[in-house]
N, C-alpha and C positions, 0 to 999 in steps of 0.2 A: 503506558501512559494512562492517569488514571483520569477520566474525568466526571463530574458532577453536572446533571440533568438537570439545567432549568425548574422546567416543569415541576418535575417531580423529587427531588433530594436525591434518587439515586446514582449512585456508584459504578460504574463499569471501565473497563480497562480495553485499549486497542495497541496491539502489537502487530510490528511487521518482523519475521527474524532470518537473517541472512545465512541463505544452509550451509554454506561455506565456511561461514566464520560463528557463525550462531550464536553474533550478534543481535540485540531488538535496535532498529533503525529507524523508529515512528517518530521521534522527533525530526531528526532529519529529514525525513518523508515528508511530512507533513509542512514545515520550516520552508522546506523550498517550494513549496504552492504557496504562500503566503497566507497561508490559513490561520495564522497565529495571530496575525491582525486584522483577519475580519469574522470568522466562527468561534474563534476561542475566547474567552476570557480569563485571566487569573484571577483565582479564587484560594480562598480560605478553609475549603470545604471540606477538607481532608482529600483533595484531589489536585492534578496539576492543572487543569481548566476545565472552568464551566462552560458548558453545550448546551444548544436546545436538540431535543429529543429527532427532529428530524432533520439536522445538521447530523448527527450523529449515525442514523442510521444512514446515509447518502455516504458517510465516512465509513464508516464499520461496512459497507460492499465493496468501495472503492480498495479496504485495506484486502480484505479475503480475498477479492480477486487479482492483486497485485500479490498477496503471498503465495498463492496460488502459480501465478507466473513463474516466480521467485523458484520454488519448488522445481516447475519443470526446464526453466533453464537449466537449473544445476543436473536433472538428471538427464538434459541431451546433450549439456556440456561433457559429462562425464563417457557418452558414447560417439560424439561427434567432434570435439575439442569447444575450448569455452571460447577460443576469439573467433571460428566458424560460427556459432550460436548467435554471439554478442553481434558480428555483423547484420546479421538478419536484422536483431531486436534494434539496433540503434538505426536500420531504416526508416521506423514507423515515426508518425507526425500526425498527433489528434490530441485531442483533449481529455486530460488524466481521468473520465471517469469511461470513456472509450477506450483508453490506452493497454489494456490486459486483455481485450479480446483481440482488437489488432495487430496484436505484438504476436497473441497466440495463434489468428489464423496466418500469420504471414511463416510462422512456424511448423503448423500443419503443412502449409504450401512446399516448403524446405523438406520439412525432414518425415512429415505424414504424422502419424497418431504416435 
């Protein structure tokens, strides 16, 4: 997803990619928080929506440490099975910008480092 800084004319892109299927999933990501109708805007800009620069960085951690997540499910899915894994991760219940540590320490708790 490409989007355009407010502030500034700049250009940057946020990708979330699914290691599985290694698919990019950021709209859909993003679509269901409903961010699309209140941080985004569609623009012209040669991007797919305009951002303010601290909308943007509050997204750009939220996404790395969800890809982040993303990442290590697949490789304890890969040593532990992926619906053991998956039970852990769909225990947790907090708010999407706590949701990747949560999800990871309840995973530490499970499976350890």
């Amino acid at each position: 997803m490409k989007l355009f800084f407010k502030e500034t004319g700049v250009i940057e892109t946020l990708a979330i990619i699914d290691p599985r299927t290694g698919c990019d999933y950021i709209f859909d990501f993003m679509g269901n928080t409903g961010a699309f109708t209140r941080e985004f805007e569609k623009t012209d800009e040669n991007a797919d929506f305009a951002i303010s620069q601290a909308d943007y960085d509050w997204w750009a951690k939220v996404v790395a440490d969800n890809q982040a997540l993303e990442n290590r499910i697949a490789e304890l899915a890969a040593e532990h099975g992926y619906d053991r894994v998956m039970d852990v991760v769909i225990s947790i219940s907090c708010d999407l910008e706590d949701y990747a540590a949560a999800a990871n320490a309840a995973l530490y708790e499970e499976f350890g480092s």
